[in-house]
MITORMAR-497671 format. One record per residue (C-alpha): residue in three letters; residue number from 1; chain; x, y, z. Coordinates in steps of 0.25 Angstrom, whole numbers. Layout:
<rs>
{'ALA' NUM 'A' {X Y Z}} ...
</rs>
This chain:
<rs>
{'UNK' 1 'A' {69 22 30}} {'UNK' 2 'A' {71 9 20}} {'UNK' 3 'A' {83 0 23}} {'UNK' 4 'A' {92 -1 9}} {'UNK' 5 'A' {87 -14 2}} {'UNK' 6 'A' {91 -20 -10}} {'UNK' 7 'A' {83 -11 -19}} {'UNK' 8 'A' {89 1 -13}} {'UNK' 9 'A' {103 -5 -17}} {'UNK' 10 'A' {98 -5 -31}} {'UNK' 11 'A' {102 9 -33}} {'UNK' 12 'A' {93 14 -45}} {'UNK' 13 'A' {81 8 -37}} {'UNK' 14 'A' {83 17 -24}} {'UNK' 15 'A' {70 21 -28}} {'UNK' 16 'A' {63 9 -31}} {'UNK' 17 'A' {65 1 -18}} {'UNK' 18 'A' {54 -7 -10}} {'UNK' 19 'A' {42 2 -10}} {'UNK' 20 'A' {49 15 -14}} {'UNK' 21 'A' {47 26 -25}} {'UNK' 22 'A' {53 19 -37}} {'UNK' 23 'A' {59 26 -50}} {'UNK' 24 'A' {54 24 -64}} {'UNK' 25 'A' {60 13 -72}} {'UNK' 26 'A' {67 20 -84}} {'UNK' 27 'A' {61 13 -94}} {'UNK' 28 'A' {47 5 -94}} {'UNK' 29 'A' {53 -7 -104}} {'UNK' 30 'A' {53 -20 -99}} {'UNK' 31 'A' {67 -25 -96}} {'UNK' 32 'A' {73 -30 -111}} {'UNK' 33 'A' {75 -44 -116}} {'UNK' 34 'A' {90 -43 -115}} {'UNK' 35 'A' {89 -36 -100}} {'UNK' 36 'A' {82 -51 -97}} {'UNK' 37 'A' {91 -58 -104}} {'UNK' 38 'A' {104 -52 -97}} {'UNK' 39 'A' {96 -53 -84}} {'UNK' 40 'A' {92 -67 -87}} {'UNK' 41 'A' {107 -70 -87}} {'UNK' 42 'A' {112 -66 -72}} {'UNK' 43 'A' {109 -79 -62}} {'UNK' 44 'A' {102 -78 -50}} {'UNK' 45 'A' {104 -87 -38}} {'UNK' 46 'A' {98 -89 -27}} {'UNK' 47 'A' {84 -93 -18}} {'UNK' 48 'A' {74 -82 -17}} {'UNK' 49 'A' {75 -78 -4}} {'UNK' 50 'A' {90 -78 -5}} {'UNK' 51 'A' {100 -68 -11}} {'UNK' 52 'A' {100 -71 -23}} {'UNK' 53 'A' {114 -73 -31}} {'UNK' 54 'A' {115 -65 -46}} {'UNK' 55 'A' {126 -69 -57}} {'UNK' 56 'A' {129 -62 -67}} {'UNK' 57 'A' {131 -63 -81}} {'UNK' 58 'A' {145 -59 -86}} {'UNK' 59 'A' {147 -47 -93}} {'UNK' 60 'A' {140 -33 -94}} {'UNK' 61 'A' {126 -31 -85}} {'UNK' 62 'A' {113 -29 -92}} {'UNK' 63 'A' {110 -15 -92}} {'UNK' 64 'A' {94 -20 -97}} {'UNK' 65 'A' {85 -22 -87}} {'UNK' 66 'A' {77 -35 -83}} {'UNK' 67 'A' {67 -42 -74}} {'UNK' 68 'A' {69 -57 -72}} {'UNK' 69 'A' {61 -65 -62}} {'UNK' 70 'A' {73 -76 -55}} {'UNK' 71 'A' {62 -83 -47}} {'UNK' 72 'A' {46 -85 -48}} {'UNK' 73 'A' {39 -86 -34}} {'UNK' 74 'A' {26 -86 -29}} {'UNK' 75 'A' {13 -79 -29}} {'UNK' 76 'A' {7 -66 -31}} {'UNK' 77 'A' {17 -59 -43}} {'UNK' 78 'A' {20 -43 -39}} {'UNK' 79 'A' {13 -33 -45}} {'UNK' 80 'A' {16 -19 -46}} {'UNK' 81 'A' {13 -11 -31}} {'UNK' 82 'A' {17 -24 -25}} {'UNK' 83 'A' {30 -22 -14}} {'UNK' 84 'A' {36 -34 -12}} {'UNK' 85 'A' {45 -39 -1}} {'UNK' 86 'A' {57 -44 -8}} {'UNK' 87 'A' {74 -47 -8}} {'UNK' 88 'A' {81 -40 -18}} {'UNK' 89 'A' {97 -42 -23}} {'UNK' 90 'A' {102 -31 -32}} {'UNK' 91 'A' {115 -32 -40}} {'UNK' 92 'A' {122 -22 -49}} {'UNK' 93 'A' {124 -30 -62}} {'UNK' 94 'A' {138 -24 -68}} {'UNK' 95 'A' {143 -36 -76}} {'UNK' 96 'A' {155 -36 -65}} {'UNK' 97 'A' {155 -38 -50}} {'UNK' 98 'A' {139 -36 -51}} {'UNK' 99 'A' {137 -35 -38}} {'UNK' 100 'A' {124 -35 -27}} {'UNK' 101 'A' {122 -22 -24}} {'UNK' 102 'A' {112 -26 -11}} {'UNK' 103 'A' {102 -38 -8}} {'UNK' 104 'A' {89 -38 4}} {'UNK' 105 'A' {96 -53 6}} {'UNK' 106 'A' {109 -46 12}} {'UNK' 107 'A' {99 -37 23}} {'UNK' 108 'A' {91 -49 24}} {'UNK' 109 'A' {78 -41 23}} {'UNK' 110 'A' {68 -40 10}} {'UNK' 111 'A' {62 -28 6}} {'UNK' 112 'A' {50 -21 -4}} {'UNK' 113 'A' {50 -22 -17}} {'UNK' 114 'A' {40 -14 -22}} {'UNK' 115 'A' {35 -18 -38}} {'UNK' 116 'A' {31 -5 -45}} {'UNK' 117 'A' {33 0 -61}} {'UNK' 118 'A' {41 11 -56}} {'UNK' 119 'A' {52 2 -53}} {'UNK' 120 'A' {63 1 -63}} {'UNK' 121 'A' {58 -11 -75}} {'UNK' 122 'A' {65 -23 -71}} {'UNK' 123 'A' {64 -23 -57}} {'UNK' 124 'A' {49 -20 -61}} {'UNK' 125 'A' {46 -31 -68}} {'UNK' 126 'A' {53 -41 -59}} {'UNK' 127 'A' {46 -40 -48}} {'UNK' 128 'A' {33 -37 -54}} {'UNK' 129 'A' {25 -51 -55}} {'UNK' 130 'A' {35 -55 -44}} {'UNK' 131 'A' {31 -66 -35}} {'UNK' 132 'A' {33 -68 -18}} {'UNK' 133 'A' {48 -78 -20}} {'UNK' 134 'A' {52 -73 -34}} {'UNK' 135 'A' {66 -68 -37}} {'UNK' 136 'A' {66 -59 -50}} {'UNK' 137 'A' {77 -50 -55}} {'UNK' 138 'A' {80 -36 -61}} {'UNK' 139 'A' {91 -30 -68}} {'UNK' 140 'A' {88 -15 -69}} {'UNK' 141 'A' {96 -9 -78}} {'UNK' 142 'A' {98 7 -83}} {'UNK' 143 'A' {87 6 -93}} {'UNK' 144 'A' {76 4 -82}} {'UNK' 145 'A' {83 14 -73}} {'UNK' 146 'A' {78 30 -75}} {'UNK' 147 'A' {91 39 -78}} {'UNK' 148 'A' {90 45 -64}} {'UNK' 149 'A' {91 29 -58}} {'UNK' 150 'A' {103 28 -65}} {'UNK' 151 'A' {108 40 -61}} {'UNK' 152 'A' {106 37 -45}} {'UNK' 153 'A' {111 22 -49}} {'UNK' 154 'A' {125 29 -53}} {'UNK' 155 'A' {124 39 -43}} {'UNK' 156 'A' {126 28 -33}} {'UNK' 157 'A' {136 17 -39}} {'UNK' 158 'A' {128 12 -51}} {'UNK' 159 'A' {129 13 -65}} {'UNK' 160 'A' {116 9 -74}} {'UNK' 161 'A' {124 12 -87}} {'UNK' 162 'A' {134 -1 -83}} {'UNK' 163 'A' {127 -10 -72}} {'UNK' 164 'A' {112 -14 -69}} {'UNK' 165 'A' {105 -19 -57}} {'UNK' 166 'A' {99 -32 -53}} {'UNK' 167 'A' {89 -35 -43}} {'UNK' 168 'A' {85 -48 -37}} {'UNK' 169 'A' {73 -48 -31}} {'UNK' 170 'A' {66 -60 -22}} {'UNK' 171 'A' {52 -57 -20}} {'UNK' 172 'A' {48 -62 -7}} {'UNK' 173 'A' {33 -57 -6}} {'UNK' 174 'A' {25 -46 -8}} {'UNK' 175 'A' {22 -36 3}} {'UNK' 176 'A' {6 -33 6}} {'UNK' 177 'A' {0 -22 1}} {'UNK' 178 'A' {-10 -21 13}} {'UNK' 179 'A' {-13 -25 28}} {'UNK' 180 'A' {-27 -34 28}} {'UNK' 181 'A' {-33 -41 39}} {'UNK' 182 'A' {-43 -36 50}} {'UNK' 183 'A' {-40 -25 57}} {'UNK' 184 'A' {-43 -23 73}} {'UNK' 185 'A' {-41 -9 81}} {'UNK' 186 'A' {-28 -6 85}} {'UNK' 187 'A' {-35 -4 99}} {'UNK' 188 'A' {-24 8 102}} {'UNK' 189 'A' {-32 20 107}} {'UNK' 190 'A' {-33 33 101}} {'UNK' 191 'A' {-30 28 86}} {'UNK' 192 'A' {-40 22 78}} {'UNK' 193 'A' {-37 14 66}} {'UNK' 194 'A' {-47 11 54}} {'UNK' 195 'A' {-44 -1 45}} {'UNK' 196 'A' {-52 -1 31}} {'UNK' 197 'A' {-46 -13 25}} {'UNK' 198 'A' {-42 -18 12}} {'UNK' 199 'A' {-30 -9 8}} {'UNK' 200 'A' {-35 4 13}} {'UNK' 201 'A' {-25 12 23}} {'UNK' 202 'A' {-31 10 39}} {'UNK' 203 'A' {-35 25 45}} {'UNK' 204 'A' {-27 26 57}} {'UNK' 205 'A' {-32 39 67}} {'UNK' 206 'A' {-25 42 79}} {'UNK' 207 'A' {-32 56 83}} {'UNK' 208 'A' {-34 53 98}} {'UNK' 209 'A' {-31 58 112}} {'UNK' 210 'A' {-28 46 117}} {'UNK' 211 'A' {-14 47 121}} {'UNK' 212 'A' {0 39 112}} {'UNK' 213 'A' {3 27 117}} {'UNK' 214 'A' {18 28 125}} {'UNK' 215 'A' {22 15 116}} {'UNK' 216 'A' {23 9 104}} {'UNK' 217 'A' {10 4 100}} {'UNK' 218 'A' {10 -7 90}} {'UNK' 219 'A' {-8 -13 87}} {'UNK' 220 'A' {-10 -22 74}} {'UNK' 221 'A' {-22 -19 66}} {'UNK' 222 'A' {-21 -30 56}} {'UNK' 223 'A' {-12 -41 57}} {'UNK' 224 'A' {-5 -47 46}} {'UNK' 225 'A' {0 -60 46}} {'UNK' 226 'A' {15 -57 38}} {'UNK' 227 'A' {27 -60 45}} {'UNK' 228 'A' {31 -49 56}} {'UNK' 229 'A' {38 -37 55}} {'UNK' 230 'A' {52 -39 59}} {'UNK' 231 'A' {61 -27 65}} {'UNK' 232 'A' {69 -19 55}} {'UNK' 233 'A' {62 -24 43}} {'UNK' 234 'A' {56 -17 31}} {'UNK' 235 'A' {40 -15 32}} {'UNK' 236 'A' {30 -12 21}} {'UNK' 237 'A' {20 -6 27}} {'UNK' 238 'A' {7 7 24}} {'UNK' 239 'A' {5 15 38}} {'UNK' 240 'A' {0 28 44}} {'UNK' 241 'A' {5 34 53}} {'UNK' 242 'A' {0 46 64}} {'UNK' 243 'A' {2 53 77}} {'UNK' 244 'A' {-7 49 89}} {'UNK' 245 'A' {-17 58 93}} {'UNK' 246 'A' {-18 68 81}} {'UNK' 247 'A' {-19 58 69}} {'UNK' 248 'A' {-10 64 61}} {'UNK' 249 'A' {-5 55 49}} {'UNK' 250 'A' {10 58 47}} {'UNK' 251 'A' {13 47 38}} {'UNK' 252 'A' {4 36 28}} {'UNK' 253 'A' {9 25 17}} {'UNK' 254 'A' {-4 24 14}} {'UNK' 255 'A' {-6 38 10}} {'UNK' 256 'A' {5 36 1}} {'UNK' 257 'A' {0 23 -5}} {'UNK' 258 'A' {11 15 -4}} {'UNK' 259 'A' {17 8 9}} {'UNK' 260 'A' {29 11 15}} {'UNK' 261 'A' {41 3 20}} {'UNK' 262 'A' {49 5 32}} {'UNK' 263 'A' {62 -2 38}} {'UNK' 264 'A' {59 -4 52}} {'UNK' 265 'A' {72 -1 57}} {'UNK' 266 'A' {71 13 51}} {'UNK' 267 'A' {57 17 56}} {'UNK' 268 'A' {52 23 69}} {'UNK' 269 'A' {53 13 81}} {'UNK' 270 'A' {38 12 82}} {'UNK' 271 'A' {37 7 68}} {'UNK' 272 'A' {49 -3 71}} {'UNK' 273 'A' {45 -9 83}} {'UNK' 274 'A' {29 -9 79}} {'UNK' 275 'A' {29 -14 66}} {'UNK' 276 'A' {40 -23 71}} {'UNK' 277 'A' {33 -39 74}} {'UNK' 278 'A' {19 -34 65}} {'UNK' 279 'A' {17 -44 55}} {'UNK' 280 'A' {17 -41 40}} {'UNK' 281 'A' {1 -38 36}} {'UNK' 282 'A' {-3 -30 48}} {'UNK' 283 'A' {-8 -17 51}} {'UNK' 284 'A' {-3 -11 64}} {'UNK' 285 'A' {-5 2 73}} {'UNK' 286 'A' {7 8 78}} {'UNK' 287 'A' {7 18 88}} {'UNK' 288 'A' {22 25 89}} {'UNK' 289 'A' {27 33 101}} {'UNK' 290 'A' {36 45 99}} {'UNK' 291 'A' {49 37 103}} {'UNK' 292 'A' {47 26 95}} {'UNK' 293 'A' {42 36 82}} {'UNK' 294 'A' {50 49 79}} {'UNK' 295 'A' {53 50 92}} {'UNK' 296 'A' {54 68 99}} {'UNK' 297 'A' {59 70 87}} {'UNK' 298 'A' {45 66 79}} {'UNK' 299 'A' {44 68 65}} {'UNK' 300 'A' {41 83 60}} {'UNK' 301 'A' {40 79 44}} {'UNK' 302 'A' {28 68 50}} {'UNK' 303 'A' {23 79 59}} {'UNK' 304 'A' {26 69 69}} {'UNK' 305 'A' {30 77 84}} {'UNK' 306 'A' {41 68 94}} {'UNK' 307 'A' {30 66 103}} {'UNK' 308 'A' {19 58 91}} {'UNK' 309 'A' {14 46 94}} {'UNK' 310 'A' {13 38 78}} {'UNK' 311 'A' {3 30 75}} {'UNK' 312 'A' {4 22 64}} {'UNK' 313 'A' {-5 10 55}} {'UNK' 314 'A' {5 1 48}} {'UNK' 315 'A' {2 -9 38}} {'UNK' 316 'A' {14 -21 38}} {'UNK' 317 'A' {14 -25 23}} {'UNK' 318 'A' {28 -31 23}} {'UNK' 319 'A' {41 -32 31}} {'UNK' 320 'A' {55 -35 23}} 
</rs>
């Protein structure tokens, strides 16, 4: 469902993308003095903000691996669990035409970034402690890459024995980890929404024998006060969903722990054009006719039938 990013384009981090499942790093050393020092030598360019431009040192690529921070910004430095909303620019480093290999500038879009030990080393250690307007930088080379990375790498065009890959990353703020703020009711009868506060999940219940609404229903419950959501962007977001009248959950990030993100143009109707305009921060009810969700077809893995109304609690923790 994710549109391709930049991460994506780094072809042994398929895994490792914004909010994803990421592979081992092959090896838990930090990256080497020399790895710094060959690093050190390739010239970054450019504002923060903007595509940055990378030259290249003449001669064979470092295949050591290394974290360098380009440009120190403000505020509050990442820590591990953190997702941040950033640009990255990855290059394949092969001592001759070293060419970009994909960009979030070229889309014009930003994406997540999330920071996590399970990442491969370098990139690891260049974001962590990473601050809202920092560029920092990471050559990932074949000795933080596990066999099978290198194997998928080759697999699709890239050899770790003879290149490495550099990603530049611009940090542009970090995404919230929950919605706060007072709550009201939803006022939409038939469902009932319980709010505990803090960071636990809200309890949604839509067991009732009041009859769906024919529309798309959009009520906030908390609003935030991040910028708005705009179509066909990428949102961060927790949310439970479930069918009107029998309360049965078909679908939670909260249960799974983590939150989940969603390219608005690839998602359900209901979801585009209701979360579409909500500003970052808030929690909103969302009640979803059968044409704007699965449509007569429904959804039979999600128990879902082509005549279920879906009701849905979303937290708006980011939007890239």
């Amino acid at each position: 469902m994710r549109r391709r990013t930049a991460l994506v384009a780094a072809l042994p981090l398929l895994l490792a993308a914004a909010c994803g499942t990421a592979q081992k790093s092959a090896t838990n050393a930090s990256p080497s003095s020399s790895g710094h020092a060959a690093a050190s030598a390739i010239k970054v360019t450019g504002e923060v903000g903007k595509k940055p431009t990378l030259t290249f040192p003449e001669g064979k690529p470092s295949l050591t691996s290394a974290s360098i921070k380009v440009v120190e910004g403000e505020g509050t430095p990442a820590k591990d669990g953190d997702i941040l909303t950033a640009n990255v620019t990855v290059y394949n480093w092969d001592g001759k035409e070293n060419k970009a290999a994909g960009s979030d500038y070229d889309q014009g879009r930003s994406e997540f970034v999330s920071v996590s030990p399970q990442l491969p080393k370098a990139l690891h250690e260049a974001l962590l402690g990473a601050k809202p307007g920092s560029r920092v930088m990471a050559v990932v080379a074949k000795d933080n890459l596990t066999p099978e990375q290198i194997s998928q790498a080759k697999q699709q065009g890239q050899d770790f024995d003879t290149t490495s890959q550099v990603l530049v990353i611009d940090v542009m703020s970090a995404a919230l980890k929950s919605v706060q703020g007072t709550a009201v009711d939803p006022g939409l009868s038939g469902v009932k929404v319980e709010n505990p506060g803090g960071d636990k999940a809200p309890t949604l219940t839509t067991k009732t024998k009041e009859k769906a609404p024919k529309k798309l229903v959009v009520k906030t419950v908390i609003k935030g006060n991040g910028p708005e959501v705009k179509a066909g962007q990428t949102v961060l977001a927790h949310y439970i969903g479930k069918i009107w009248g029998t309360d049965k959950k078909f679908d939670s990030s909260w249960d799974r722990g983590q939150p989940a993100t969603f390219a608005l143009d690839q998602v359900v109707k209901g979801w585009a054009q209701g979360l579409t305009g909500v500003p970052v921060g808030s929690r909103v009810l969302l009640s979803i006719p059968p044409e704007l969700g699965y449509g007569k077809e429904g959804n039979e893995q999600g128990g879902i039938k082509g005549t279920d109304t879906l009701v849905f609690v979303v937290d708006v923790l980011g939007a890239a």
